[in-house]
LUMSE-38512 format. One line per 5 residues: number of its first residue (from 1); their letters; for each residue x, y, z of N, C-alpha, C, CB. Coordinates in steps of 0.2 Angstrom, whole numbers. Glycine has a CB too. Layout:
# residues N
NUM	a	X Y Z X Y Z X Y Z X Y Z ~ ...
//
This chain:
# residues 51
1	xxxxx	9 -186 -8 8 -183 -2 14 -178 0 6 -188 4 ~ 13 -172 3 15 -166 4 17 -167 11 10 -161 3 ~ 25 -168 12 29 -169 19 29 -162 22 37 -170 18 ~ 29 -163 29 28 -159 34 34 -151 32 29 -165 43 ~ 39 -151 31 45 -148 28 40 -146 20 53 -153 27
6	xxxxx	38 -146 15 34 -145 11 28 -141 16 32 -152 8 ~ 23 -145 17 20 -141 20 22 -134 24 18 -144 22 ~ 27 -134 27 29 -127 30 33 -122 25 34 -129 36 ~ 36 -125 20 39 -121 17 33 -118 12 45 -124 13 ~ 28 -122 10 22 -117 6 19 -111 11 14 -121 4
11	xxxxx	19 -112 17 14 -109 22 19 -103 23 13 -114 29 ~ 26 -102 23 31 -98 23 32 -93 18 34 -101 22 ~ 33 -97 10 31 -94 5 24 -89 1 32 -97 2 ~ 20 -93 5 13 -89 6 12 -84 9 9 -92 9 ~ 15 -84 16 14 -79 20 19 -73 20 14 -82 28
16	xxxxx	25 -74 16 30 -70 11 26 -66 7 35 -74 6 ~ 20 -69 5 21 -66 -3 13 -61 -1 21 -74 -12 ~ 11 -63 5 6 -58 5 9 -52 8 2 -59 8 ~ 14 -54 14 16 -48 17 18 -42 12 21 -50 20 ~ 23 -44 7 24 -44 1 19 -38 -2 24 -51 -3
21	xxxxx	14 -41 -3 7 -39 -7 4 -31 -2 0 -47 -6 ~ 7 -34 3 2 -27 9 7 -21 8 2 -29 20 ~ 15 -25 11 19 -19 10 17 -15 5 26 -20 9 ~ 16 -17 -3 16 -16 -10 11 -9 -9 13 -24 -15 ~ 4 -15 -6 -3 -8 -8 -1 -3 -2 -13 -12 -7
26	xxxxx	0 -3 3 3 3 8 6 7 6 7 1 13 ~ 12 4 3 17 9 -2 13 15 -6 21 5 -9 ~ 8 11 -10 6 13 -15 1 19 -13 4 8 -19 ~ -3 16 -7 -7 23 -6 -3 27 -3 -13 23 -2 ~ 3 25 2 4 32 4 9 35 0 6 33 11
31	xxxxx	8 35 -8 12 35 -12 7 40 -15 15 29 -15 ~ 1 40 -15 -5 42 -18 -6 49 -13 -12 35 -18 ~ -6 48 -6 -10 51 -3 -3 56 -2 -14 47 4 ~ 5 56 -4 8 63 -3 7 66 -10 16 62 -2 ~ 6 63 -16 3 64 -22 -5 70 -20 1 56 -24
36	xxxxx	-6 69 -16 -13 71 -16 -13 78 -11 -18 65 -12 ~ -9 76 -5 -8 82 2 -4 88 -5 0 79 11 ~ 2 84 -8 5 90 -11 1 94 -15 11 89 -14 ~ -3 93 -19 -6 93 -25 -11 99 -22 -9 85 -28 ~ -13 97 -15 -18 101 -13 -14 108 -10 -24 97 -8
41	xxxxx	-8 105 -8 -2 113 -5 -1 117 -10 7 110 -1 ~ -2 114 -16 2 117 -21 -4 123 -26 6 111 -25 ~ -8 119 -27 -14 120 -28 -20 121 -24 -14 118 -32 ~ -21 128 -18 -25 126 -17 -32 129 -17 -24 125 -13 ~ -37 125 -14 -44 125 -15 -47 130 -15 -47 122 -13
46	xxxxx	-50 135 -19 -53 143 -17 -61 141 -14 -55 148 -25 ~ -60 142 -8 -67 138 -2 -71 145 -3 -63 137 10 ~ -71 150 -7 -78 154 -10 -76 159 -2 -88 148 -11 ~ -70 160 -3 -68 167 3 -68 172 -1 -60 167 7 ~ -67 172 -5 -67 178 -11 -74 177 -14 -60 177 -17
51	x	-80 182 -13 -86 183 -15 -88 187 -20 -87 184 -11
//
């Protein structure tokens, strides 16, 4: 059986490791989405202004 100190320390290491996980995927899209803004500054999109 799983002491009250046990039990808090999972509940702890759990809630670490998601935070963990959000930071991670957050990063990653707005890792994605300056990837994307530049991409479209750099190259951009001929919107059929020229006919």
């Amino acid at each position: 059986m799983l002491g009250m100190s046990s039990l808090r320390r999972l509940a702890c290491v759990d809630t670490k490791l998601s935070l963990l996980a959000t930071v991670r995927s957050v990063a990653i899209s707005g890792f994605w989405h300056e990837i994307a803004s530049s991409k479209f500054s750099i190259f951009p999109r001929n919107d059929g202004l020229t006919y």
